[in-house]
N, C-alpha and C positions, 0 to 999 in steps of 0.2 A: 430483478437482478440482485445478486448478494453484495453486500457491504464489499467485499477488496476488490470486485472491479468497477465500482463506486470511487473507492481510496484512490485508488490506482489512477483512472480517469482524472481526477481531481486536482491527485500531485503531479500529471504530466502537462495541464493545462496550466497552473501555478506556477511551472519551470519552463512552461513556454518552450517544449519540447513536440514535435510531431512523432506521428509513429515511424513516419523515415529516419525521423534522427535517434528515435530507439532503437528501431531494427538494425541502423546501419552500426552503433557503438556494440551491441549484442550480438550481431551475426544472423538477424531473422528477416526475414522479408513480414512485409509493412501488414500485407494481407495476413500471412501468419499469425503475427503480433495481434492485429486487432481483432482473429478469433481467441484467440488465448485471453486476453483482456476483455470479451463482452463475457466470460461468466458462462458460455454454453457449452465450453472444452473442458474437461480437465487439464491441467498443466502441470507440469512436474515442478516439483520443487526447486530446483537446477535454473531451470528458465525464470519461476519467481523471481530468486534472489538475482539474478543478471537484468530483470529489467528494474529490480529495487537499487542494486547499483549505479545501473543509468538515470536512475531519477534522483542517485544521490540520499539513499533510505534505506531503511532495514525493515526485513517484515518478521514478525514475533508471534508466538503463541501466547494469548491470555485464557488464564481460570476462565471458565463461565460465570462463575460467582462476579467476576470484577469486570466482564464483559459490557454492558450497560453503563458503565463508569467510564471506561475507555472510550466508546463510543461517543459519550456525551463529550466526554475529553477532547477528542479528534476534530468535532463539529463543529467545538467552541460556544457550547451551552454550557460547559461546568463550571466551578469555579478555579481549580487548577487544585493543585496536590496542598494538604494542611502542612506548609512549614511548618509548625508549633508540634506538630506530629512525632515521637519517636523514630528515630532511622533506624534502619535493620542495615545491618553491615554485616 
């Protein structure tokens, strides 16, 4: 299974959310939803970002380069962003 329906899975049990109470704030039946979410559909982008809204999230594109970072990030293996770090504004 790929990482975002991993994520996905993750933050809807976190939120204590079923997939009825997705599908019914989104408009998808339950069965729908949990093919779109096991990783074996493709899903259009359109549906990502409505079930990221139901779970109160946003979903992003990362470099590859910083990809491994993010992850570690997400897991709660990293150590979190270097304040002392220069901002980019």
């Amino acid at each position: 299974m790929s990482f975002l329906p991993l994520q996905l899975r993750s933050l809807r049990k976190r939120r204590g959310l079923s997939l009825t109470d997705i599908g019914r704030t989104i408009g998808m039946a339950s069965s729908n939803l949990s093919v779109a979410l096991s990783g074996k559909q493709d899903v259009r982008a359109s549906t990502l970002d409505a079930i990221a809204t139901a779970l109160d999230a946003e979903w992003v594109l990362v470099p590859k380069e910083h990809l491994a970072e993010v992850r570690q990030t997400l897991a709660g293996k990293a150590a979190g962003p270097d304040r002392a770090a220069p901002q980019v504004r």
